[in-house]
C-alpha atoms as one frame of an Amber mdcrd trajectory, in Angstrom:
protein
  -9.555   5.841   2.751  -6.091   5.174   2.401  -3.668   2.199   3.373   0.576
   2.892   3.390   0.521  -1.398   3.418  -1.608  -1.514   0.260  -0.741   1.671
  -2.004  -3.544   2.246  -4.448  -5.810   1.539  -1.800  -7.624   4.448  -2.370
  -9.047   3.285  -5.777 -12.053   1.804  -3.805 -13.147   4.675  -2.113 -15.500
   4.534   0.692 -16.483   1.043  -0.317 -16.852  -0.985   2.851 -15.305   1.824
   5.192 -16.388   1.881   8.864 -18.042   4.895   7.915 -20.352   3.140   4.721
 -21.181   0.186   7.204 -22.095   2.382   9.912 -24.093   4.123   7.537 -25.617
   0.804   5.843 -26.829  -0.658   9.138 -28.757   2.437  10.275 -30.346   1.786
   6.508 -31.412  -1.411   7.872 -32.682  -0.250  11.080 -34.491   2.244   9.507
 -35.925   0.320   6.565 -37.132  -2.305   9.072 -38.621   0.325  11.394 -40.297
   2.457   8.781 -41.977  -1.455   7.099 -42.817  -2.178  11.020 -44.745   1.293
  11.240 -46.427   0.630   7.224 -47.730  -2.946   7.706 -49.267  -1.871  11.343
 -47.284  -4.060  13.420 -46.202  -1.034  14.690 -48.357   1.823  15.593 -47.917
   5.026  13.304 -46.465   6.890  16.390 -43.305   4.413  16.014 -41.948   6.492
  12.827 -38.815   7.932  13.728 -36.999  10.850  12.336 -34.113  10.519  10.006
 -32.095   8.080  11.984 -28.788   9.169   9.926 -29.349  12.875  11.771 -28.949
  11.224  15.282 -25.431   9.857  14.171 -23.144  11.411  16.300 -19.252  12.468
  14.645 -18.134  10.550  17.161 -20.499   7.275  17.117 -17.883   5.295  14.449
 -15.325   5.849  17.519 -17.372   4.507  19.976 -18.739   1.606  18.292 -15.256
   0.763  17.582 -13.902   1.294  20.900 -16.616  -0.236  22.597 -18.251  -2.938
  20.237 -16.147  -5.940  22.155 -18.079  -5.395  24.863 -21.029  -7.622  23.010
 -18.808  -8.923  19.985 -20.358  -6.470  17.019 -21.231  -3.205  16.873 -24.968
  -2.983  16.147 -25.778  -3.714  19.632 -24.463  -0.335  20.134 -26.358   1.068
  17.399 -29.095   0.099  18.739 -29.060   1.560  22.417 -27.002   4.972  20.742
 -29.944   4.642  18.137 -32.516   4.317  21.447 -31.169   6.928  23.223 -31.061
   9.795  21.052 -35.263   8.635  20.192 -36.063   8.477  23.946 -37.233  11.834
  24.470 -38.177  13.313  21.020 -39.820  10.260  20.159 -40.174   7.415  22.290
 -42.211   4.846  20.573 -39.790   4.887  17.758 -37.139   3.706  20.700 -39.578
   1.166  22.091 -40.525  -0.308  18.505 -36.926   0.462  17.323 -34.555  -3.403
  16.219 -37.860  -5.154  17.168 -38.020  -8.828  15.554 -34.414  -8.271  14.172
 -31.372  -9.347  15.978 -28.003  -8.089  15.744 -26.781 -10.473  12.719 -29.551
  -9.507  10.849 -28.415  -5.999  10.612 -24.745  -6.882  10.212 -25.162  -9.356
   7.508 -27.937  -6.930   5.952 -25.424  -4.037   6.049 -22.687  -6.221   4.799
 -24.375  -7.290   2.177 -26.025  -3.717   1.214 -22.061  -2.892   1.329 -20.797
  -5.686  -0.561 -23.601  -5.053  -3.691 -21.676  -1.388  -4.308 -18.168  -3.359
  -4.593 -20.118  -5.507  -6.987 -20.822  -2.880  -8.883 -17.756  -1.623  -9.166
 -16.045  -4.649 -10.638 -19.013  -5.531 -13.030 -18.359  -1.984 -14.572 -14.346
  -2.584 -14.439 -14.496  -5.743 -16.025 -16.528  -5.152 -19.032 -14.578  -1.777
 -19.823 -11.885  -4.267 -19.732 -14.061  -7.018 -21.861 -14.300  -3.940 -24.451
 -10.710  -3.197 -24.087  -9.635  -6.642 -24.724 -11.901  -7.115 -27.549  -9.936
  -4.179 -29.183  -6.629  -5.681 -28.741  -7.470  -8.945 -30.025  -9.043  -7.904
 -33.042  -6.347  -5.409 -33.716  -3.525  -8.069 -33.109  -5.001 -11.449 -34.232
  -2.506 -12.039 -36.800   0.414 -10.386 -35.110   3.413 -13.073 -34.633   5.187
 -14.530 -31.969   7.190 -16.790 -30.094   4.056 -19.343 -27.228   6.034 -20.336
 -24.524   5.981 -23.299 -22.499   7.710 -24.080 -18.971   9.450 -20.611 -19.799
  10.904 -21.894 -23.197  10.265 -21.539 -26.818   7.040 -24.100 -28.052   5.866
 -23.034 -31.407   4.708 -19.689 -33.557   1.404 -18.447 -31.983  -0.101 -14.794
 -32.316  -0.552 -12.079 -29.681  -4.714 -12.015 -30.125  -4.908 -15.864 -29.561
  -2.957 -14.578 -25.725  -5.314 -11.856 -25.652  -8.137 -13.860 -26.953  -7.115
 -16.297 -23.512  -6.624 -12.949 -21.213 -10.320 -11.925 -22.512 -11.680 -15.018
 -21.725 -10.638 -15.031 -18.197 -12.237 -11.799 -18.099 -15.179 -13.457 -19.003
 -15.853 -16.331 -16.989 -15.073 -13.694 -13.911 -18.210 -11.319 -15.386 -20.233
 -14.285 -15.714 -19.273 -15.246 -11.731 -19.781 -11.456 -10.365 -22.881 -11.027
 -12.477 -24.338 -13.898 -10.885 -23.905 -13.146  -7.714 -27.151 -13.026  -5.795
 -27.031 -10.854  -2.439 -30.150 -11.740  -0.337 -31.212  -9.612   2.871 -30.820
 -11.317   6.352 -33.903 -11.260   8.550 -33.886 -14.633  11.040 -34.526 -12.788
  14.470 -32.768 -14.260  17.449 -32.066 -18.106  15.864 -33.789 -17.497  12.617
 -37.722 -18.147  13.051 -38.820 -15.020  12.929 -40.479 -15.598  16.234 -40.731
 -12.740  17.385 -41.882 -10.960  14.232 -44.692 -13.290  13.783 -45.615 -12.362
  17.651 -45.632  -8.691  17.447 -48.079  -9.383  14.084 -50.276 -12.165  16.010
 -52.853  -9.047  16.154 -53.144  -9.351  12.352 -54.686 -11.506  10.264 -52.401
 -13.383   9.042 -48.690 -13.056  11.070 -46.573 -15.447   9.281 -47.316 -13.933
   5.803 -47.128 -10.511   7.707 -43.224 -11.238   8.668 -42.633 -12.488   5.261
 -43.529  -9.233   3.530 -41.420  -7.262   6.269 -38.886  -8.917   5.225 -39.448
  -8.545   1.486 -40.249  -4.660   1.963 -36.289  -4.740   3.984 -35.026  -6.612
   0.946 -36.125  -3.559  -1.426 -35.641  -0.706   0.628 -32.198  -2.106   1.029
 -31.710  -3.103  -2.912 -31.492  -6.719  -1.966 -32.779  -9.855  -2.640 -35.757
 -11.182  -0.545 -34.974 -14.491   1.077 -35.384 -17.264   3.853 -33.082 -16.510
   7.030 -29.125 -17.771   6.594 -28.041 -17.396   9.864 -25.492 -20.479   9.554
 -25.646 -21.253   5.602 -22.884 -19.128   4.362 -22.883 -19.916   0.849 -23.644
 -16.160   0.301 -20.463 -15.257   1.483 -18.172 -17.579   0.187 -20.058 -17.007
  -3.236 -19.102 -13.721  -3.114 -15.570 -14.645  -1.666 -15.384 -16.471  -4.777
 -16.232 -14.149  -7.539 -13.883 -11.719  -6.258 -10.760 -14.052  -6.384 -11.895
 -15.167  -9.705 -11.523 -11.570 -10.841  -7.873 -11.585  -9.310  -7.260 -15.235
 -10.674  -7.973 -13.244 -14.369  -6.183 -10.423 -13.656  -3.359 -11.862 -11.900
  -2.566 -13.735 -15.332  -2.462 -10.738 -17.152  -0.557  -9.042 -15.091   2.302
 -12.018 -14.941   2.597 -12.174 -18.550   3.115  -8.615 -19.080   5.789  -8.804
 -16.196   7.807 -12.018 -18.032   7.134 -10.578 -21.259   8.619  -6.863 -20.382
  11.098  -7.861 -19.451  14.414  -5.521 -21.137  15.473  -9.236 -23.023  12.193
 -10.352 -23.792  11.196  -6.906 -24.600   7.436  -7.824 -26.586   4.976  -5.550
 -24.008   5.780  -2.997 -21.519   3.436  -0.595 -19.369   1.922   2.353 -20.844
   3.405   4.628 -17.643   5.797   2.429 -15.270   7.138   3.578 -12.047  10.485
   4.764 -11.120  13.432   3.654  -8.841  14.556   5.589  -5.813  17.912   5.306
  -6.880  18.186   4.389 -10.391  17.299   6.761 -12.745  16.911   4.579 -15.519
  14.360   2.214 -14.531  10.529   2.117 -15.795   9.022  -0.372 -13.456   6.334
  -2.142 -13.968   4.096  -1.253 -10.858   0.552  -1.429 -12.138   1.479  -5.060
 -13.807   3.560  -5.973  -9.649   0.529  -4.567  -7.445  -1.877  -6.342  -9.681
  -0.180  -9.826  -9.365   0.065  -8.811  -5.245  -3.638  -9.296  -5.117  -3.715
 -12.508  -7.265  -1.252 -13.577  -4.428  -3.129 -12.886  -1.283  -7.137 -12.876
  -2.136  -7.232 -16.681  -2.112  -6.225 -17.055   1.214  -9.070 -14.476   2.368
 -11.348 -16.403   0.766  -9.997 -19.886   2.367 -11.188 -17.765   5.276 -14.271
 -17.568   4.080 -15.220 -21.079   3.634 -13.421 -22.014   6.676 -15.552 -20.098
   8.337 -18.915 -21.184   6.509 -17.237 -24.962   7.443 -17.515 -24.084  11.527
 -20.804 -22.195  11.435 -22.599 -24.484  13.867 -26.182 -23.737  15.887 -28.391
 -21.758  14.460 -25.692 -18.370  15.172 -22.458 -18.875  15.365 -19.728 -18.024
  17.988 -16.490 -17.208  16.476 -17.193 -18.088  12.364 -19.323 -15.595  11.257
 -17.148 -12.780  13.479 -14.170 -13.720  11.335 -15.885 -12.846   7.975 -16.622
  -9.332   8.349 -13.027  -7.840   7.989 -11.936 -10.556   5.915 -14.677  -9.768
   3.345 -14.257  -6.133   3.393 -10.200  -6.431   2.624 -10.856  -9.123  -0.208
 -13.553  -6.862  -1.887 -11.547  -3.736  -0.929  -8.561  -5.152  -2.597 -10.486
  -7.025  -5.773 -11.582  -3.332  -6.400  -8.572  -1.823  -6.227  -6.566  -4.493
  -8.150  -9.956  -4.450 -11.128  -8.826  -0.487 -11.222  -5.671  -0.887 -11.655
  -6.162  -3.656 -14.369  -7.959  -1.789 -16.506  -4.885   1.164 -16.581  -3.212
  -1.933 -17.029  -4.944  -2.775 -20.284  -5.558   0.902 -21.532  -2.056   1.633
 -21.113  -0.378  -1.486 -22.255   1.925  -1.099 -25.355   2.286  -4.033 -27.348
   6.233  -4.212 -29.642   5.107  -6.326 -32.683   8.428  -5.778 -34.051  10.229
  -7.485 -31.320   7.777  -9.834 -30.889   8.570 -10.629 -34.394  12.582 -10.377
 -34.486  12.512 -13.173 -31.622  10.228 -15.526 -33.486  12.600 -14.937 -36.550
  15.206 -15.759 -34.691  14.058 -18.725 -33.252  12.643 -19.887 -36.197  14.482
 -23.273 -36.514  13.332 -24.859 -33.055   9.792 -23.575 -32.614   9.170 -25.156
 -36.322  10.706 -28.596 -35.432   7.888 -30.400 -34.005   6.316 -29.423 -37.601
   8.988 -30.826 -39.883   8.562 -34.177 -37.686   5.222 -34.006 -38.535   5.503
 -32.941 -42.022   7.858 -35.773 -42.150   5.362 -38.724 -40.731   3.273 -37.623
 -43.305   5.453 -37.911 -45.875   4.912 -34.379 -47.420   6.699 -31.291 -47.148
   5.823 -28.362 -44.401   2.786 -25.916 -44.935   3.617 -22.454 -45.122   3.017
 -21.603 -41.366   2.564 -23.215 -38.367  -0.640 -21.564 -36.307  -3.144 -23.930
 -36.822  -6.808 -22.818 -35.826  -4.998 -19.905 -33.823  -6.970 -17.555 -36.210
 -10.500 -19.251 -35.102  -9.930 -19.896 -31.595 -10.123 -15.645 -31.069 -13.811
 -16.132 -32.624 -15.462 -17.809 -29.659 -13.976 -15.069 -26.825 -14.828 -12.292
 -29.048 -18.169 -13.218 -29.460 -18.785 -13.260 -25.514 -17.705  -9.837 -25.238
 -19.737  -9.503 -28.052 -23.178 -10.019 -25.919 -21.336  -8.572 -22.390 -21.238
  -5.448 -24.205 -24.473  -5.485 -25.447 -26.166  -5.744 -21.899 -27.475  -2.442
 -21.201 -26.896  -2.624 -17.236 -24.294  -4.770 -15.528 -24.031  -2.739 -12.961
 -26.675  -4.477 -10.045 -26.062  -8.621  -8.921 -29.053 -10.805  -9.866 -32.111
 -11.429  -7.893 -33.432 -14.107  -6.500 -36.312 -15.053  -8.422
């Protein structure tokens, strides 16, 4: 996939593409077909073929074309789904979406969706946790000019920066690696009614519909859990942890924009761009496409909980509509931004020597608050002026420390 209005787009792949959500609800209406069919809610004649074979080329076309008709696409699904099983198998059609309802397979499949975009970040940001973790121990000492409200402050170092760039790393692998991403299985106003009706032939049809939908939950690679229909705390969670990654990354990328600047000179890209025109020029475009996610991701996610805000009923009409392409671009772009972050990082060159020269040369007024000092006290100024800068790197380190130990970040926590 590939976007002219958001170049680099294709960094996430086929991560929340019609195509992979097509794909992920026929996952769902398979999984809950096939645990239908198992528990003997369904009889064994109900097994259907591979429901991915009956997708047509041209099913993502019409389900596009035509989903308005009933406001999201699985109803489609569903009656494409039922009449490609009608002849060669027609109690697979019959038993086919029974007990589920169309927002159980779209928040399923959004979910099942969502969990590979979660992925991907949890693996950028720890290469970048690693990556960071380098730079800080390599430049903990090195020299230069903090800035405050754009001026000149006092002497700090370029790993107590890092050390803060790393730690915003971290808190955003601590959010992401959180995340829990539960399956969705209400039926039509989340009861499970109708589940616990087709099973009223079994012992015990309650428990019955709660193993269905804890057999969905792993078939899927989700987390088993009550219906949440109209509590969308999933969503903006997830909403969340993405702009929390672009919150991190966003403040990397403006300080290596101020700070490469040809007068300030102290980091510049490993690779920048070029000008149409102007020959010279070594732009900065991973550090300027970065911050353009920072910039736009936190309105998505006002969407989000705007959304989750208006959810009213036990489904709601308008609300939960709004977060399906809004959740795809914020992951899509988190994804794409985490990518280019880590270049970013891998790339970045740092100039000690100039970061040096302008601390030199500013030597007088980023020392005066310590003469004051020195002053008050009545003694004369200690050699330097960096304080605990040396021990403040200790504490970030040693969280990348144990991210980098963990074997497997790779998969969201379950719900226990």
């Amino acid at each position: 996939m590939a976007d002219l209005f958001w170049p680099g787009d294709e960094r996430a792949g086929d991560l929340l593409t019609d195509a992979a959500f097509l794909a992920a609800m026929v996952d769902v209406e398979a999984g809950w077909l096939s645990a239908l069919v198992g528990s003997g809610v369904a009889p064994e004649s109900a097994a259907a073929p591979d429901l991915h074979a009956l997708v047509t080329p041209d099913l993502t076309g019409r389900l596009s074309r035509d989903a308005e008709g009933g406001g999201n696409p699985a109803m489609l699904l569903v009656a494409a789904l039922r009449d490609e099983l009608r002849e060669s198998a027609p109690d697979a059609a019959a038993w086919l979406h029974r007990g589920l309802t169309s927002q159980d397979v779209v928040d399923s499949a959004l979910m099942a969706c969502s969990r590979d975009a979660v992925a991907t970040l949890l693996m950028s940001l720890r290469e970048q946790v690693d990556l960071l973790a380098r730079l800080v121990e390599e430049h903990r000492t090195t020299p230069m000019v903090a800035r405050t409200l754009t001026q000149h402050a006092v002497p700090t170092t370029f790993g107590l920066k890092a050390a803060g760039w790393l730690t915003g790393v971290l808190d955003a692998y601590d959010d992401v690696a959180a995340l829990v991403l539960p399956v969705q299985v209400g039926g039509a106003a989340g009861t499970m009614a109708a589940t616990v009706e087709l099973a009223a032939g079994l012992p015990d049809p309650v428990e019955v519909a709660h193993q269905l939908s804890v057999e969905l939950a792993e078939r899927l690679g989700l987390a088993p859990s009550t219906p949440w229909h109209t509590s969308r705390a999933t969503v903006t969670r997830l909403g969340d942890a993405a702009v929390r990654c672009t919150d991190a990354w966003g403040r990397v990328a403006g300080d290596v924009l101020a700070l490469g600047r040809p007068e300030v000179g102290e980091l510049s890209e490993g690779a920048g761009g070029g000008s149409s025109t102007m020959p010279h020029k070594s732009n900065p475009v991973l550090s300027t496409l970065v911050r353009r996610a920072a910039l736009t991701t936190p309105q998505l996610a006002a969407t989000l909980h705007l959304a989750a805000a208006e959810a009213t009923d036990e489904r709601s009409s308008g609300p939960w509509h709004a977060e399906w392409a809004t959740l795809r671009t914020l992951l899509r772009r988190a994804v794409v931004a985490g990518d280019q972050a880590t270049d970013l990082l891998g790339g970045l060159v740092v100039h000690a020597d100039r970061m040096g020269r302008t601390l030199d040369a500013a030597h007088d007024d980023v020392h005066a608050e310590q003469r004051s000092l020195a002053d008050l006290a009545g003694r004369a100024p200690r050699g330097d002026y960096l304080g605990a800068t040396d021990a403040f790197v200790e504490a970030p380190l040693a969280r990348a420390a144990a991210v980098l130990a963990d074997p497997d970040p790779t998969t969201p926590q379950e719900i226990p």
